[in-house]
C-alpha positions as CSV (number, residue, x, y, z in Angstrom):
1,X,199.1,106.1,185.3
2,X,197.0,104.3,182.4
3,X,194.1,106.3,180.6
4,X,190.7,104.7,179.3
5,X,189.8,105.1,176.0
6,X,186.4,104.4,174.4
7,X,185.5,103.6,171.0
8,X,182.1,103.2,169.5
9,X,181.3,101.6,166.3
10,X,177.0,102.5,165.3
11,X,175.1,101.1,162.2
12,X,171.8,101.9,161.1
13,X,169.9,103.6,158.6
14,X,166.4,105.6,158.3
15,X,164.0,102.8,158.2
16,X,165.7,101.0,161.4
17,X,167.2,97.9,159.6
18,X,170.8,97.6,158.5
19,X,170.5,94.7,156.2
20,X,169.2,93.8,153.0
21,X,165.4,91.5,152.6
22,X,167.7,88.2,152.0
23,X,170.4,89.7,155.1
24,X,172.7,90.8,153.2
25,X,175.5,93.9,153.8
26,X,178.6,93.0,151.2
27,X,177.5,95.9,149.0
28,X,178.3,99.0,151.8
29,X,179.8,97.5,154.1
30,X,182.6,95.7,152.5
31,X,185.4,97.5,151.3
32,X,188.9,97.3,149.6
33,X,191.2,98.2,152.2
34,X,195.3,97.9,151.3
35,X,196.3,94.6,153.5
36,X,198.4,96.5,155.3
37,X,199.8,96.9,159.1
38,X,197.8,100.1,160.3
39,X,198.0,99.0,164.4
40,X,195.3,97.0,164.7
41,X,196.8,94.0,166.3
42,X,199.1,96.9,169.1
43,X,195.6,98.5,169.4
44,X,194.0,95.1,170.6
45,X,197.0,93.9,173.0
46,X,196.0,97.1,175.0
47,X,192.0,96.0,175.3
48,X,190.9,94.7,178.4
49,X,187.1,94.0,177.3
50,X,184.9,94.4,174.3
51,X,180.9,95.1,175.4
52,X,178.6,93.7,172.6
């Protein structure tokens, strides 16, 4: 028997917006993550739907 597994991803920030005046994000939200394998392809073979 399968299990279901959530996963929740939330932005925001204390004056409600999560960009910046020209709509900008590259300054905290980009990062510089090793290009490595960490599962992320195996982890979205097993996804049935994404809710947006």
């Amino acid at each position: 028997m399968g299990y279901t597994a959530w996963h929740c991803h939330v932005a925001g920030s204390p004056d409600g917006k999560i960009t910046r005046p020209d709509g900008s994000v590259d300054d905290w939200l980009a990062t510089d993550d090793p290009a490595e394998d960490l599962g992320f392809d195996a982890f979205l073979t097993g996804v049935d739907a994404i809710l947006m």
